[in-house]
C-alpha positions as CSV (number, residue, x, y, z in Angstrom):
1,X,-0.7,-4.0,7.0
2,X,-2.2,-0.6,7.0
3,X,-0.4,3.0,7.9
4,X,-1.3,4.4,11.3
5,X,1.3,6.9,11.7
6,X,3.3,9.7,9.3
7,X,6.5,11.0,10.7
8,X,6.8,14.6,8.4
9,X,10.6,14.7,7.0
10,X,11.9,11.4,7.5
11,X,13.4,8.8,5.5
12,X,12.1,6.5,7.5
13,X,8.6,5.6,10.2
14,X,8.6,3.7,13.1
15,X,5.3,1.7,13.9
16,X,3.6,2.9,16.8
17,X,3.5,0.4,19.8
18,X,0.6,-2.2,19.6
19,X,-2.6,-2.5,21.5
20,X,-1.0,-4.9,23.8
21,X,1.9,-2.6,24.9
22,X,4.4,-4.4,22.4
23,X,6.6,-2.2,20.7
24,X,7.5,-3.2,16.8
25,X,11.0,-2.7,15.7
26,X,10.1,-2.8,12.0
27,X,11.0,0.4,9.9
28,X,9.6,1.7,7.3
29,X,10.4,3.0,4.1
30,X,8.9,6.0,2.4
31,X,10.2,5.2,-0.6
32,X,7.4,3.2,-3.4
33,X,9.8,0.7,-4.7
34,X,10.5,-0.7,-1.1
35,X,9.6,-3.9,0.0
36,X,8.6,-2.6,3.5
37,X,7.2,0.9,2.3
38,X,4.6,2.4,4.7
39,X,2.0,2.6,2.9
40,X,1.0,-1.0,1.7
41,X,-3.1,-1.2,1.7
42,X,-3.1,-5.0,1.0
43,X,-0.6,-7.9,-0.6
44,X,-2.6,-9.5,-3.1
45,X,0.8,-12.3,-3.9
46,X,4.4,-12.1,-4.0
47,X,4.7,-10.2,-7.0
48,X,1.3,-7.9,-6.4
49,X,0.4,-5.2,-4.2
50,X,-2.1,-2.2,-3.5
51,X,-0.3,0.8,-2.2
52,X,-1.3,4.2,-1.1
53,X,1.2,7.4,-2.6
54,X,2.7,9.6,-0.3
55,X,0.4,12.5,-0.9
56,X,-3.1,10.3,-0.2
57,X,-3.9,11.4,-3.8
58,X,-3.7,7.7,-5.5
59,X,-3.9,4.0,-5.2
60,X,-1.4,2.1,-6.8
61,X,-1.1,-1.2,-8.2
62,X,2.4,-2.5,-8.1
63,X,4.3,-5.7,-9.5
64,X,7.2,-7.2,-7.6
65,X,10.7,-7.4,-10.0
66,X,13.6,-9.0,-9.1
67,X,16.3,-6.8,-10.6
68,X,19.9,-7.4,-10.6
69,X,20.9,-4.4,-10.6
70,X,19.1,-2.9,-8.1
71,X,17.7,-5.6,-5.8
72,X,14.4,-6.5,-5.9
73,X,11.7,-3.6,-6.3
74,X,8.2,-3.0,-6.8
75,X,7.0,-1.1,-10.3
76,X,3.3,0.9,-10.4
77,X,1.4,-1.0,-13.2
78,X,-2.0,1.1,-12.5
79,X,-2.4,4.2,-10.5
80,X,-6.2,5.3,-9.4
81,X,-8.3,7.2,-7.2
82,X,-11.5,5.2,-7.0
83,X,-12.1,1.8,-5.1
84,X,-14.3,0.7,-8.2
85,X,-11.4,1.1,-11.1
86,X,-8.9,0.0,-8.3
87,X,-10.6,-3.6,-8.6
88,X,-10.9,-3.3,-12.4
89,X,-7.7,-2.7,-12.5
90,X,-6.8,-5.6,-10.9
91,X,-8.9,-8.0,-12.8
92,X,-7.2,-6.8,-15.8
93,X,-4.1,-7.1,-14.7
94,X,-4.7,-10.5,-13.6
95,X,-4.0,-10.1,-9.6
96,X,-6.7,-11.5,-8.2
97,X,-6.4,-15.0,-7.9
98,X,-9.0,-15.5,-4.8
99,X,-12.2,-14.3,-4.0
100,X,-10.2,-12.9,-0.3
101,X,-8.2,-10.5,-1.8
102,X,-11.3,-9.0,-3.9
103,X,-13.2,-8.9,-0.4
104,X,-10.1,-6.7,0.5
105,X,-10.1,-4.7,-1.9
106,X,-14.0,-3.9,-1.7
107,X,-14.1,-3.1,2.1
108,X,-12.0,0.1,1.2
109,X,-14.1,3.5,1.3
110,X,-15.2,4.5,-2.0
111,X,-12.0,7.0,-2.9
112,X,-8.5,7.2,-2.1
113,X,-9.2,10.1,-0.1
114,X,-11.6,8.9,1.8
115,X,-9.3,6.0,2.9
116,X,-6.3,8.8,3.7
117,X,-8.3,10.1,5.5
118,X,-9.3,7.2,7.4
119,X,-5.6,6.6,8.1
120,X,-5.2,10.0,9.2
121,X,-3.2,11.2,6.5
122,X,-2.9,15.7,6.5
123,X,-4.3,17.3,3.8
C-alpha cells in the first residue's frame, strides 16, 4: 500500500478512486500507532512494518503490540532517512524473513526524501 493523496488538517484521508473508476471506502489514519495509518511503505509480517512519518523526513520501522490497554498498536523500533540503513535495520532487527520483502525494501529511491517526494508529499 503506498500514500497517493494528503488531505492538510484532517484526522483522517480518504483514498482517491482507483484506475478502474472504483471508489475505496477505506479511511485512513494519520496517526503512527494505527493499524490503517496512511503512510505504510511496505508490511514486512503481522508484527512488522515500514512506515513513512508525517513530515517525509523519516522511515520507520515499527513492531505490532497487542496491548490491553489500549488495543493493538504499532511501536517505532528504528527510525532512518536512508534506504541502505533502512535494510540494515531490518536485518538486525530480524524482520526480514524472505528474500520479497528485502526486494521491497531495495526498489525504494535512495532517501526518504526522495521517496516523499515520489509520493507527492509538500515540502
Amino acid at each position: 500500500m503506498k500514500h497517493s493523496q494528503i488531505m492538510p488538517n484532517v484526522g483522517t484521508a480518504t483514498v482517491p478512486p482507483a484506475i478502474d473508476g472504483c471508489r475505496s471506502t477505506q479511511t485512513y489514519s494519520r496517526r503512527e500507532r494505527d493499524g490503517n495509518y496512511w503512510g505504510v511503505i511496505v508490511v514486512l509480517s503481522d508484527r512488522w512494518r515500514v512506515i513513512i512519518d508525517e513530515q517525509g523526513d523519516q522511515f520507520i520501522v515499527q513492531k505490532h503490540y497487542a496491548e490491553s490497554l489500549h488495543g493493538d498498536v504499532w511501536r517505532g523500533q528504528s527510525y532512518l532517512t536512508t534506504k541502505d540503513s533502512l535494510i540494515k535495520a531490518c536485518v538486525r532487527l530480524g524482520c526480514l524473513s524472505g528474500s520479497n520483502q528485502w526486494l521491497l525494501l531495495d526498489a525504494l529511491p535512495s532517501t526518504v526524501r526522495e521517496y516523499a517526494a515520489q509520493i507527492g508529499l509538500p515540502r
